[in-house]
C-alpha positions as CSV (number, residue, x, y, z in Angstrom):
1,X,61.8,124.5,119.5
2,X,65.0,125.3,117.4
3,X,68.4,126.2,119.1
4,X,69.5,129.7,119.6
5,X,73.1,128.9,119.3
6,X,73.8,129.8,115.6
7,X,76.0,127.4,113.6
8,X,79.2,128.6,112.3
9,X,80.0,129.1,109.0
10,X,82.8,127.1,107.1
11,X,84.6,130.8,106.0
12,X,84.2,131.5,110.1
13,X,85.9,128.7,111.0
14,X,89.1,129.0,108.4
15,X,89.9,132.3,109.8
16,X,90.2,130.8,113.4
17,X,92.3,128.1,112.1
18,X,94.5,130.7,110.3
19,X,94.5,132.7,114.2
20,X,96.1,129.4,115.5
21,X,98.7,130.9,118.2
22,X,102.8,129.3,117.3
23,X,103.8,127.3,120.4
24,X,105.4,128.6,123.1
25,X,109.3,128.8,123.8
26,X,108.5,129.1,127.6
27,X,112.4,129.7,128.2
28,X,112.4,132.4,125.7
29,X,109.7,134.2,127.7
30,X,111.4,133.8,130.3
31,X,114.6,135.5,129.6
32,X,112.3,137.8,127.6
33,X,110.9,138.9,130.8
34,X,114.1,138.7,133.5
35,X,116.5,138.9,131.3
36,X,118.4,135.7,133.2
37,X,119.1,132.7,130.7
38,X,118.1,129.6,132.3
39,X,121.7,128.1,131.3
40,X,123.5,130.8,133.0
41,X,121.3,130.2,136.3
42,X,122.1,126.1,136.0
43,X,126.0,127.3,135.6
44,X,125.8,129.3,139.0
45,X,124.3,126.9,141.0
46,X,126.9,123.9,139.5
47,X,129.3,126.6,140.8
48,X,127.6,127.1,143.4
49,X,127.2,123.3,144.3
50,X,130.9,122.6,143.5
51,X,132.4,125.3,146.3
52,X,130.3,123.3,149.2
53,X,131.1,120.2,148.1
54,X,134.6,121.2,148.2
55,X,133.8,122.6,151.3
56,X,132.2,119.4,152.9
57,X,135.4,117.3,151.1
58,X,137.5,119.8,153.8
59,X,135.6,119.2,156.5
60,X,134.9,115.5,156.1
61,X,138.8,115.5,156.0
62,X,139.4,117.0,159.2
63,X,137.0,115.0,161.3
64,X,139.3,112.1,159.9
65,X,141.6,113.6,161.3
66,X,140.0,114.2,164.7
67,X,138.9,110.3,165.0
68,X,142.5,109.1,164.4
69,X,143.5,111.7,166.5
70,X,140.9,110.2,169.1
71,X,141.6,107.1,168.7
72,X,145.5,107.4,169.2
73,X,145.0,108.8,172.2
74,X,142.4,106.0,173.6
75,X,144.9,103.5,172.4
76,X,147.5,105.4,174.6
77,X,145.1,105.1,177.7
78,X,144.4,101.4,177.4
79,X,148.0,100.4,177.6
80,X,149.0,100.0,180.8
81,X,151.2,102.2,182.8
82,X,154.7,100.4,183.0
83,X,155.5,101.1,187.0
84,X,152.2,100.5,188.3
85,X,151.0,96.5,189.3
86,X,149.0,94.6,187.6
């Protein structure tokens, strides 16, 4: 029994090879199709990133601010009181 599957020829087989596709630029596409460049997306979300950071640097600050406040004020209540007896 012989195979039905017919062998391609050599001259077949050059013009597939000529048909190869170029690689793809998968960012180009990309902006092709939004019209967004990938840099300018990384820039906002550095900016983005930057503004809470600052944001948390603030607030980090103030609860500093709040302990030593805190604190103070426990030292102030464990000293004892200078007219009553010990």
């Amino acid at each position: 029994m012989s195979d039905p599957t017919p062998e391609p020829s050599l001259e077949a087989e050059g013009q597939n090879a000529s048909q190869t596709p170029p690689p793809v630029d998968q960012e180009a596409i990309f902006k092709a199709i939004s019209g967004i460049d990938v840099n300018t997306i990384d820039a906002d979300i550095e900016s983005a990133f930057g503004s809470r950071m600052a944001e948390l640097d603030k607030m980090l600050a103030g609860l500093d601010d709040l302990v030593d406040e805190i604190e103070k004020n426990i030292q102030k209540l464990d000293q004892p009181k200078p007219d009553s007896p010990q």
